[in-house]
Every structure is written in structure tokens, then in C-alpha cells.
N, C-alpha and C positions, 0 to 999 in steps of 0.2 A: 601201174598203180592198181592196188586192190581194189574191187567192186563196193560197195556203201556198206558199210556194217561187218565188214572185214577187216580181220587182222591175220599180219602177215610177218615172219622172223627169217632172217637169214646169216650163216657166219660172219661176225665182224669184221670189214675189210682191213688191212692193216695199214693203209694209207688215212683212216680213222686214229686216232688217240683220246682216250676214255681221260678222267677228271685225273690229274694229280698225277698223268705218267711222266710229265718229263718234272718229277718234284725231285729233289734233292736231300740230305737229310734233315729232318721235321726239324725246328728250330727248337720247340719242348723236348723234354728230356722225360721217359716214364717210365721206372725199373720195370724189369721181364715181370714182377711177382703184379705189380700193378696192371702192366698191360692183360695179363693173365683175367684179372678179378674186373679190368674194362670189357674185354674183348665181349662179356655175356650181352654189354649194352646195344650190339651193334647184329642187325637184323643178321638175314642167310639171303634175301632177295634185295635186287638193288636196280633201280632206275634212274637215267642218264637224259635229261632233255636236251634239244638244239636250241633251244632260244630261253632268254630271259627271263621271257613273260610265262606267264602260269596263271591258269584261271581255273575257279571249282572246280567244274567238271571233269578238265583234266586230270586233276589229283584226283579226285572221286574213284574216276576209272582205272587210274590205274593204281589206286591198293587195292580196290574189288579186286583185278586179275592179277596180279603177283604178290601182294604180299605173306609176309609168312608170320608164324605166331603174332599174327595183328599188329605186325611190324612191317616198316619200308625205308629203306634207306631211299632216299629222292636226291639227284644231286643237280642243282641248277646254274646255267653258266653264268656269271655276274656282270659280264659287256656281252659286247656282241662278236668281238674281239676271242673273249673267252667259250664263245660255243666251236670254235673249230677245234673239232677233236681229232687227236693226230695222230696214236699208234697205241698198243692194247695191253693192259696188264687182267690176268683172269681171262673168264672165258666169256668175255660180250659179243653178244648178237642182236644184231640189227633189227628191230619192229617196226611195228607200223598201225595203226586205229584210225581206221575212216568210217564215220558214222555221221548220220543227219547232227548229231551234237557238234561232234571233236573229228578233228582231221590233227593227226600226230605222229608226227615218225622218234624214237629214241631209242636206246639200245638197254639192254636187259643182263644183268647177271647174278646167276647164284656164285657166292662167295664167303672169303672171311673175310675178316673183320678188315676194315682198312684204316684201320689206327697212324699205321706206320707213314699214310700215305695224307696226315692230315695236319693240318700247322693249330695248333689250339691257343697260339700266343697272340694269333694270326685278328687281328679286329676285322670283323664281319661291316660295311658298308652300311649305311640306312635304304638300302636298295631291297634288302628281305623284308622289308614290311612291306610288300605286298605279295612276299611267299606268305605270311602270317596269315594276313587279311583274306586271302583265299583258303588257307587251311580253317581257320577260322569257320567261314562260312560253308565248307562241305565237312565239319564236326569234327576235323581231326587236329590233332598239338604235333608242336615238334616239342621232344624230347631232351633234343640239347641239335645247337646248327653248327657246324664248325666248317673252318674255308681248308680247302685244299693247300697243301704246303706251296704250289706256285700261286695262289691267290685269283684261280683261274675262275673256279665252281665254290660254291656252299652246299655241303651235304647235310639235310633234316634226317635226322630219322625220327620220322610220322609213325602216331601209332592212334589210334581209332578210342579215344578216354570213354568212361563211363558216361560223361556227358560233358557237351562244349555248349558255352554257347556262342550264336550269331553275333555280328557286329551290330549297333543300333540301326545301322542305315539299308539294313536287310534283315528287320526285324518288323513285319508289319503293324500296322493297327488295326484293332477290331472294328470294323463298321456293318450296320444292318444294311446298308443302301445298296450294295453287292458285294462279291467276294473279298477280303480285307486279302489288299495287296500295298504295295510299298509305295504306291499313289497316295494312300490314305491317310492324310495328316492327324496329328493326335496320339496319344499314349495310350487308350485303352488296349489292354493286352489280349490277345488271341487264345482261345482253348490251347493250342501250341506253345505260346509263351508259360501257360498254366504248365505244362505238363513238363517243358524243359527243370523250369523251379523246385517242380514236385519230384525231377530226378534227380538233382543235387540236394534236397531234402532227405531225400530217403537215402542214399548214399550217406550220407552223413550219419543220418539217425539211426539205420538198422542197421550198417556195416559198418560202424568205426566205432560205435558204442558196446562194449561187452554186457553181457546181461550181467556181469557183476558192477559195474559201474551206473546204470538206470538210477540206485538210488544212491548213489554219490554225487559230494557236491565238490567238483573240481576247483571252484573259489567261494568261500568263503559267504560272500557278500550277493549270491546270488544260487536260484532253487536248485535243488538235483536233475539232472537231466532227464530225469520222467517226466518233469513237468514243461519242457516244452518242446517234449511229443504229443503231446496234449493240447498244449498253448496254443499252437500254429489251427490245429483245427477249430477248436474252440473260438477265440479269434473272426475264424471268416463266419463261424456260423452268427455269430451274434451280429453281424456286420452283414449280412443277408438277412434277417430278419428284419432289422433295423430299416435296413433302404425298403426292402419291398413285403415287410412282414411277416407273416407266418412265427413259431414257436421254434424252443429248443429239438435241434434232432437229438435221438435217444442215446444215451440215455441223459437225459437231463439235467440231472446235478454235477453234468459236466462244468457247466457254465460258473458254477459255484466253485468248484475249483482251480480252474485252467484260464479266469477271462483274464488276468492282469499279472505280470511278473514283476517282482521288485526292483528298486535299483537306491538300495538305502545308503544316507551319509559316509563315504569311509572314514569319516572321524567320532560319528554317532553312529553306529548302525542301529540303532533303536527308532533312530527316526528316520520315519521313508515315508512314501506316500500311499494314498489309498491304493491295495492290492487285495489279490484274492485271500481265502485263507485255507489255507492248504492241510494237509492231515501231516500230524507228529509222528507216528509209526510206519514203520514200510509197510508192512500188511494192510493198512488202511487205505493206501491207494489204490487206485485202479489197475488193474494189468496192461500190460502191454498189448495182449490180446485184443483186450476191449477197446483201448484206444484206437487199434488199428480197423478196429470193424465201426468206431465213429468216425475216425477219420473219412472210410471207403463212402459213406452216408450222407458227410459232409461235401465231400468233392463230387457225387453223383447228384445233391444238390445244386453244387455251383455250374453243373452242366446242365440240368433241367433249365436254371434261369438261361444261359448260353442259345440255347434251342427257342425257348421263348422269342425271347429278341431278335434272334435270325427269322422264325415266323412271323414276325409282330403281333402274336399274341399278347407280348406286353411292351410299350413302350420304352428304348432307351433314351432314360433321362441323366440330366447331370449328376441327380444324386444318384442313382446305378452305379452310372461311370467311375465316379469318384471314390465307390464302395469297391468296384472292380479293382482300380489303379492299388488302393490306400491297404488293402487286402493283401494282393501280390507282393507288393515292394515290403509291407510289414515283413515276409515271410524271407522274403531277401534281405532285409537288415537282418534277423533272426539269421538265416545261413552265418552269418560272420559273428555275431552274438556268442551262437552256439561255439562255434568252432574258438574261437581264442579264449572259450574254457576248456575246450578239448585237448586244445594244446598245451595246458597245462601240468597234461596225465600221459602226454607224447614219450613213447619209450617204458611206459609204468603202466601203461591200462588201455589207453586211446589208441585205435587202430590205424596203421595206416592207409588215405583212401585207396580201397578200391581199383581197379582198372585203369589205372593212374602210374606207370613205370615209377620207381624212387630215381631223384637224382641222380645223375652221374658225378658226383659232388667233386674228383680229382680232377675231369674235365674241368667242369665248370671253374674251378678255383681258378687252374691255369687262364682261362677267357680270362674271367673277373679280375686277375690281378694284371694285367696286359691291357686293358683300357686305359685309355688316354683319359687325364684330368682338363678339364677349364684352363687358358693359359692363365685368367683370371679369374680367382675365387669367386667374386662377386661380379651383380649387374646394377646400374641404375635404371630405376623407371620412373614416371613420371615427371612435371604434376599430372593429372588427367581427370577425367571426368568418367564414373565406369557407372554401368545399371547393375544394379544388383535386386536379385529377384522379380517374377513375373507376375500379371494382373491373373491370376487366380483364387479368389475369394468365394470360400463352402457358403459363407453368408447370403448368395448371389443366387445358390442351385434351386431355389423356390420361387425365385420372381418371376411371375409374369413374364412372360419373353425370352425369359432366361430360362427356365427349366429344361426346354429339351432344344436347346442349343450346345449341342455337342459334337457335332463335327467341327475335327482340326482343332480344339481345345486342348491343349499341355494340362492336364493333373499333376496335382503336388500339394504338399504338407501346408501348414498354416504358416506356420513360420518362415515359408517361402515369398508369399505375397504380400503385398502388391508390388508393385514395379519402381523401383526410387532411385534418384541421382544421387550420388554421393562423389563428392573430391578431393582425390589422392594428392597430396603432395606428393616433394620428393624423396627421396629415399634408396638406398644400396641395398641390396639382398643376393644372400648366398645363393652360386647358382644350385644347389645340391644341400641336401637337407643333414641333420647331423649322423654321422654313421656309427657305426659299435664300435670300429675301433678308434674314432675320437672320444666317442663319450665313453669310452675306457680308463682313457687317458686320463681325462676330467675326473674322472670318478673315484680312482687311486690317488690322485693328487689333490681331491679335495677332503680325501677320508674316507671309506667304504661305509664303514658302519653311522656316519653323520648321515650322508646321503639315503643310503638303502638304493638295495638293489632292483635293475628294472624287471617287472613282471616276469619279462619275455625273455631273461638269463635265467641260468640256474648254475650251480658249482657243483661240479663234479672230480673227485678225488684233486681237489685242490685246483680247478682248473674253471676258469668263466667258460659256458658254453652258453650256443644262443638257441633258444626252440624253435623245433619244427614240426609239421605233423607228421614226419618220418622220426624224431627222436631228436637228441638235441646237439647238435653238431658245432666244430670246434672254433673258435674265433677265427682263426686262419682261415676256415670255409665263409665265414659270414661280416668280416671286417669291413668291407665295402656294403655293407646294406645299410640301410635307414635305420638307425635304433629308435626302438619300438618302446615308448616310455613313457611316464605321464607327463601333464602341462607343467607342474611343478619344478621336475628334474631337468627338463628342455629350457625352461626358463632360467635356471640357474647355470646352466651351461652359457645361455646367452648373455645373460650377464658378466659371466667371467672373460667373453669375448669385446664386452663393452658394447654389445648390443640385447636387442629384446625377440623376442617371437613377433611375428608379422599381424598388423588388425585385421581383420575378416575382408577389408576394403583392398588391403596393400596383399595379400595372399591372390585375393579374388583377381586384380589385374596382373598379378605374375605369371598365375596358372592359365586366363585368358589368351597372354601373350607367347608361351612357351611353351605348356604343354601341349604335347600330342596326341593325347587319349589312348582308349584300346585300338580306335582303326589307324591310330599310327605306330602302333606297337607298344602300345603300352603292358605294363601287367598286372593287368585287370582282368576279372571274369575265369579266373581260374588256370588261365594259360602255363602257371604255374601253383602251386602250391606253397610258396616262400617266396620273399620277397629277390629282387635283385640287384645290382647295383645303378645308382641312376645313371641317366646317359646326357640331362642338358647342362649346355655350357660350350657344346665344341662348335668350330665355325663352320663343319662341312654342314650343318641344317640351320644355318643361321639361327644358334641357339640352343634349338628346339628339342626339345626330347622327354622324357618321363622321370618319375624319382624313384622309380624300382616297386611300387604296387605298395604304399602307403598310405592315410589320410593323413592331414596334417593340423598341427594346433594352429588357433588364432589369439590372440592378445584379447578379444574381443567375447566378453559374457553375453550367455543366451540371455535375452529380454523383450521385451514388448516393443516393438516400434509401430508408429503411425498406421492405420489400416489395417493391421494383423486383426481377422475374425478368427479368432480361437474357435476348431474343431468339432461338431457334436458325436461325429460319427466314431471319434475317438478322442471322447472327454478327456482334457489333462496333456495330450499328446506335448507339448510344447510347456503348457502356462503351469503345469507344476512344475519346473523346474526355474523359472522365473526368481531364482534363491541365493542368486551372488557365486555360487557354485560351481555351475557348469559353465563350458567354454565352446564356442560354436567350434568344427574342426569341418574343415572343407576335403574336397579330393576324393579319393579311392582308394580300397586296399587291391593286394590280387586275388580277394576273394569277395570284391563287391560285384552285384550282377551289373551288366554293361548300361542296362535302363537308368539305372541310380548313378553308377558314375559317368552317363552321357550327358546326366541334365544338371548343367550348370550355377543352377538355383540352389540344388539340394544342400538344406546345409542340416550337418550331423552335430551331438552335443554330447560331448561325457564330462565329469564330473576332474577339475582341476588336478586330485590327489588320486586318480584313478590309477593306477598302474597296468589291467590288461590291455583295454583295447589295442588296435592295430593302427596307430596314430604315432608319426613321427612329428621332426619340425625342422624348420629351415630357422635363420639369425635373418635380423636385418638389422642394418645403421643406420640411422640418423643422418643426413644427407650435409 
């Protein structure tokens, strides 16, 4: 054995066999011209584990030492059955990592592409979510995972994204009392948690926006995308002055521009609520420039107070806290805001992100269309008794006793608290939400131009396609994903089923009892950039599983209930929209950050006739 901190290679024995050598021919079929236009997906470096299990550091390690163009094929055995490796295609050698960290023996090869050598019809186990969940947490995605044609290994190819983030439960809290570690109960967020945000921010804002674009308005019904480059700074700055005082950072009459973005009637747009008031000409607004040197002013602000608190120079109080949480997560609604008007101009303007591989979209099809369905459509649940939202009231952060009682306290919106019993009858519900290529179906059979069409399509030389932030790709690629449409259009599909959309109540105990979140693999938090196909309904997770990285409608209008203290630190948050209008919509997309879609409270609100957001919907029956 190697000495501590050594590694060590030797020729592969051939009483060894590497992943997929005793495979047979691949069950998919992919023309030579296809495999050609695949093969660039698939790294030149490739790593082979003995064992099942895989933890950070392991991955960590080994794409720091072999991988290539920021790529790594990893292939991992799926039993324990499947790590005995038996004879050799390519030229693998034998490794080895002993360090105080990782003790690792696996084998190593430079190669092509192993297409040939891979079943893509082939369903992948719920056993890789806890490949995910480790990649996850040492910052890297997989790409697309595919099983070996014997079904022996899954091969990721890992590639290092612009930015991932953490799971929640290896996401610390900020606390003054010593170093914020994962002991620390609570949601105040970490300069770290700041800084991940701020990197999917700026990815978004400075590299997928063209400078011709800045003063285009991608929808109609909401500002040009200069304006919340702006917003997000503006925003925290008024929300730090507010909790702990002080004045606008400069230049000033930012605040007059950037404090409020719209979100007017789509059937009046005349009438909206109080917002800022913006300048008519492009010349009149501020530059890019400028904004970025208030922004650097504002966030070197919100690290001055950071520094405070850690010294106790100034006390962490609830209302800080609460300024910190209500700041952050604003700016994470805003990521998904921004983006499903960006994808609007996908393929026409809007860039694709960044350091972010596109798709392998012929792979993937082949996966997606090779899933197993529900043997039955539907589940029942209930009656039952569920809580819905936590004792958290902003009314509370000034009393006596209460102010600087903030360790281990959950943060969140008004409209999340307080804490209440509510009970569910009974009720059927689809295990799996409505997809594009049902509400296609629905939608040609009810008439195209009665309906109108959803947001998130677009017709291209006579052909429905569905958007992506890679451009807008063709129903055959995207047929199994959630359509993405308003409460109106979903509603009317469930009616034609002889059902309705689910109350905020009967959604709430579905999602309690079935889903899996991101640390069960869900897709959330960017893992992909498109939605995917869901996966609950089957018996091998008794149930359990995700609906492919969507929010969903509820039957159920935003409104007032018992103990809601409406907001000061963001007047209106909630009770302007108190208008018959809007519709509570629960869940995640895959592009919410994991803090928002881990806390089960959170409830989101768009507008009935809205057509972009990123909100699908499930039917449910009457029992």
C-alpha cells in the first residue's frame, strides 16, 4: 500500500473488467451522423469506482486530478454485485489515493467516447441520488447519467457549472455565538450563501443578457431588464437602512427608480399597484456601469453590517435577521422572475447560461421516453389533519423578549404565518402533473385560437415547440415534462377530465407525502436548466419522487387569514394582492434556490391569467 498522501497507477490486470465490457449490442439505436454530433458530449478522461458508495471528497478529488476540459466521465457500480470488474476495453490502469481525507483504489482511462458501450433506454435505479447529493455538495452536476448496456455501473459525466448550489442540510446558518456550522439551527444566511446567489445573479444578468437587450421588455406586462439590475441592489439597500438606519448609498435617486417592480392586471394593465416610476427614454436611465458600481457599494455594505455582528459591535436582532433572510430569498424569487422573461427571447436574444454544458437533448429523449408510468394514474389521500405554515410573525420582532431572540428561529414571509390546523378530506389525485404532450392534445381538441397558447410554447415554421434557455426545442424532446401554463388553462384541462386543480390544503399533503425534494433528487436549484420528466407514482420508492422541477397551481386565492401581521419591511408584500386574482402556487421550479424550495411553508402567488411563470398543475377527483 502507498504511504499517506500518495497516489499510485499501475497496468490494468485483465482478470479486472471495466464498466459495460461484457455489454452486448446497446438496446438504442443512434445513426453514425448522430453518434458523430454525440460523441463531443462525452469527456477524453474517465474514472471507474469499486464500490457504490461515493462521498464529496471523493468526487472532489478526483476531477481536481484527471479531468479534462472541465469534464469527467465517473462511472459507478449500482450493487455490490456490479463492482466486480472482470476484463478491459481501452487502456485502464489501476490507481490508488491514500490521504488523511480519502483512501481510494479505482482505475483511470483516457478514451473515446463510450456511447456504444451505454443502454440509454436503460432506467437508472433511485440508488443515484446519492451520486447527485454528493455532487451537489462538492459544486459539480452531472450532465446527463446513463447505465451501462449490462445495467452493471451508471456513468455521470461531471463537469464543474458556473455555480451549484449546496443541499439545505449542508447549508449553514449564520450565527454571532461561534462559527456558523451545520449545528446551527435557523435560516439566517452566511456571507457564503450571499455570495453563491450573487453568482447566479451575475451569471444571469451580465452573461445572458446582450447589451442590446438591457432596454427590452421581453413581456410585455413587466420592466425592461435594466431595471432589475438595479432592483435587486436597490432593494437590499433600502432594507438595511430600514432595520439598522443609515441613508441611500450613492447615488441616490436610485431608490427612486429601482425600489418596486410591477406586476399589473393582465386583463387591465393600467391598473397595478403602487411601484416605482421609471424613466420613458433609454437615455434617461442609468448605465450599466453605474449600476454596477452601486451595486459593488451596496454589497460591501451588507458585508460591513456582516463584520459588525460577528464582532458585536452591533447587536443581532430579529429585525436584522429577518432583513437578512427577506433580502436574500427576494433576490432568489427575482433569479426565476428574471429568467422566465429571458426565456422568452431563448434563441432571438437571450444567451445561453454560461459554463453550463447545452443538453444532450437525443440522449435524454431516448431516457425520457423509456420511463416507466404509474401502473395507476392516480393516488388517494386522506382525510387528515396537516399544519400549514409556521409561528413566525414580523409583529413579534420588537417585543420585549422577543427582539433578540433569534437563535434556531425559521424566517419567512407574512403570508406564511402563523401556524394552523386545517382538514383534508378525501380525495384522488394524479400521481404526475399535466404534461405538454397532454395539454396538446387538449388544446387542438378544444380549439387553438379559443384557448391560446401557453407562454412557454412558441410555433415555429408550423410546428409547436416548448422554450428553453437553450432555444426552443421540439415537442418530441419536451412531451413528458410538466406544461408550463397559467391557472386558467390548467383549470380548464381539469375540468374536461371531470376534475379540478388541488386546494392549497390537498396539494400541501401530496407534496408532504410524496415528494422528495432536491436532496432526494429532485430538480431544483439549477441541477438542470429545463424542466424534466417526473418520476412519482412507481412502487420501487413507495411512491415517492419529484414532478420534473416545477411549481404548481392551487385552487385556492391568496388572502388574509387569522394572524397574518402584514410585512413593514416590505409593505404590500403579500396584502396588495389580496384582489380575487391571484392564486397561492406551492413547490419549486429547477430554477428555485434550494432555501425556498426546502421550506415547506413557502407559498408563492401569481396572477390566475398569467401565462409565464414556471408553474404547472396536477387534476384531482372528488373522492
Amino acid at each position: 500500500m502507498s504511504s499517506p498522501g500518495s497516489s499510485s497507477s499501475s497496468s490494468y490486470e485483465s482478470s479486472f473488467d471495466p464498466p459495460g465490457s461484457r455489454a452486448t449490442t446497446p438496446s438504442s439505436i443512434i445513426s453514425d451522423n448522430d453518434k458523430l454530433s454525440l460523441d463531443s458530449y462525452f469527456p477524453n478522461a474517465y474514472v471507474c469506482l469499486s464500490s457504490p458508495s461515493v462521498t464529496p471528497d471523493v468526487v472532489k478529488t478526483l476531477f481536481i486530478k484527471h479531468s479534462a476540459g472541465n469534464r469527467l466521465g465517473l462511472y459507478i457500480p449500482l450493487t455490490t454485485s456490479g463492482s466486480q470488474l472482470t476484463s478491459a476495453f481501452g487502456s485502464w490502469t489501476k490507481q490508488s489515493i491514500f490521504s488523511r481525507e480519502i483512501e481510494i483504489e479505482y482505475i483511470f482511462a483516457v478514451r473515446g467516447s463510450p456511447l456504444e458501450e451505454l443502454d440509454c433506454s436503460r432506467r437508472l435505479s433511485t440508488e443515484i441520488v446519492q451520486h447527485l447529493h454528493a455532487f451537489s455538495i462538492s459544486s459539480f452536476r452531472a450532465v446527463i447519467s446513463l447505465a451501462t448496456s449490462n445495467g452493471a455501473h451508471v456513468l455521470h459525466i461531471l463537469e464543474q457549472p458556473t455555480f451549484a448550489f449546496s443541499p439545505l442540510s449542508c447549508t449553514p446558518a449564520f450565527s454571532t455565538s461561534h462559527v456558523s456550522s451545520l449545528t446551527t439551527q435557523g435560516n439566517i444566511p452566511t456571507v457564503d450563501e450571499w455570495k453563491m446567489v450573487w453568482s447566479a445573479w451575475d451569471t444571469i444578468t451580465l452573461k445572458m443578457i446582450p447589451q442590446e437587450m438591457l432596454h427590452q421588455k421581453p413581456i410585455d406586462l413587466r420592466h425592461k431588464c435594466l431595471f432589475y439590475i438595479g432592483h435587486i441592489p436597490t432593494f437590499l439597500d433600502m432594507l438595511i437602512s430600514k432595520s439598522i438606519g443609515g441613508g441611500p448609498s450613492e447615488p441616490k435617486h436610485f431608490w427612486n427608480i429601482f425600489e418596486r417592480g410591477i406586476d399589473p392586471h393582465v386583463d387591465d394593465p393600467d391598473h397595478c399597484h403602487n411601484h416605482s416610476e421609471v424613466p420613458e427614454a433609454d437615455e434617461d436611465w442609468p448605465t450599466l456601469e453605474s449600476i454596477m458600481g452601486f451595486r459593488n457599494s451596496v454589497r460591501a455594505r451588507l458585508f460591513q453590517l456582516y463584520d459588525d455582528l460577528q464582532s458585536g459591535k452591533r447587536v443581532l436582532t430579529r429585525n436584522i435577521a429577518r432583513t437578512l433572510v427577506m433580502t436574500l430569498e427576494h433576490e432568489g424569487f427575482h433569479v426565476e422572475t428574471l429568467l422566465y422573461m429571458l426565456i422568452q427571447r431563448a434563441g432571438t436574444g437571450t444567451l445561453p447560461p454560461p459554463g453550463f454544458t447545452s443538453p444532450p437533448w437525443e440522449l435524454l429523449t431516448q431516457q425520457w421516453n423509456a420511463n416507466p408510468t404509474p401502473l395507476s394514474s392516480t393516488v388517494t389521500l386522506g382525510p387528515a389533519t396537516i399544519t400549514l405554515g409556521h409561528n413566525d410573525s414580523e409583529g413579534d420582532d420588537k417585543k420585549e423578549g422577543v427582539s433578540e431572540s433569534v437563535e434556531g428561529h425559521v424566517f419567512g414571509w407574512d403570508n406564511e404565518s402563523p401556524e394552523r390546523k386545517v382538514e383534508v378530506g378525501t380525495f384522488r389525485v394524479d400521481w404526475r402533473p399535466v404534461s405538454n404532450r397532454d395539454f396538446e392534445v387538449f388544446w387542438r381538441e378544444t380549439g387553438a385560437t379559443k384557448l391560446g397558447m401557453p407562454g412557454s410554447w412558441v410555433e415555429e415554421d408550423g410546428h409547436i415547440k416548448v422554450r428553453t434557455m437553450y432555444g426552443p426545442v421540439s415537442m418530441e424532446i419536451a412531451q413528458h415534462w410538466p406544461v408550463l401554463t397559467s391557472y386558467d388553462h390548467l383549470m380548464a384541462y381539469a375540468n374536461s377530465k371531470g376534475g379540478h386543480l388541488p386546494t392549497e390544503p390537498e396539494l400541501r399533503l401530496f407534496l408532504d407525502t410524496y415528494d422528495v425534494g432536491h436532496e432526494g433528487g429532485a430538480n431544483i436549484g439549477f441541477r438542470n436548466w429545463h424542466p424534466v420528466p417526473p418520476t412519482a407514482g412507481l412502487a420501487e420508492n413507495s411512491g415517492m419522487g419529484s414532478n420534473g422541477g416545477v411549481w404548481e397551481w392551487t385552487s385556492t386565492t391568496l388572502d388574509n387569514h387569522e394572524g397574518l401581521s402584514p410585512t413593514n419591511l416590505f409593505t404590500g408584500y403579500s396584502t396588495d394582492f389580496f384582489d380575487d386574482k391571484h392564486q397561492v402556487v406551492l413547490g419549486a421550479s429547477y430554477a428555485t434556490i434550494p432555501r425556498l424550495a426546502g421550506r415547506k411553508t413557502v407559498r408563492n402567488f401569481y396572477q390566475h391569467n398569467y401565462p409565464y411563470p414556471w408553474v404547472g398543475g396536477r387534476v384531482v377527483y372528488d373522492s
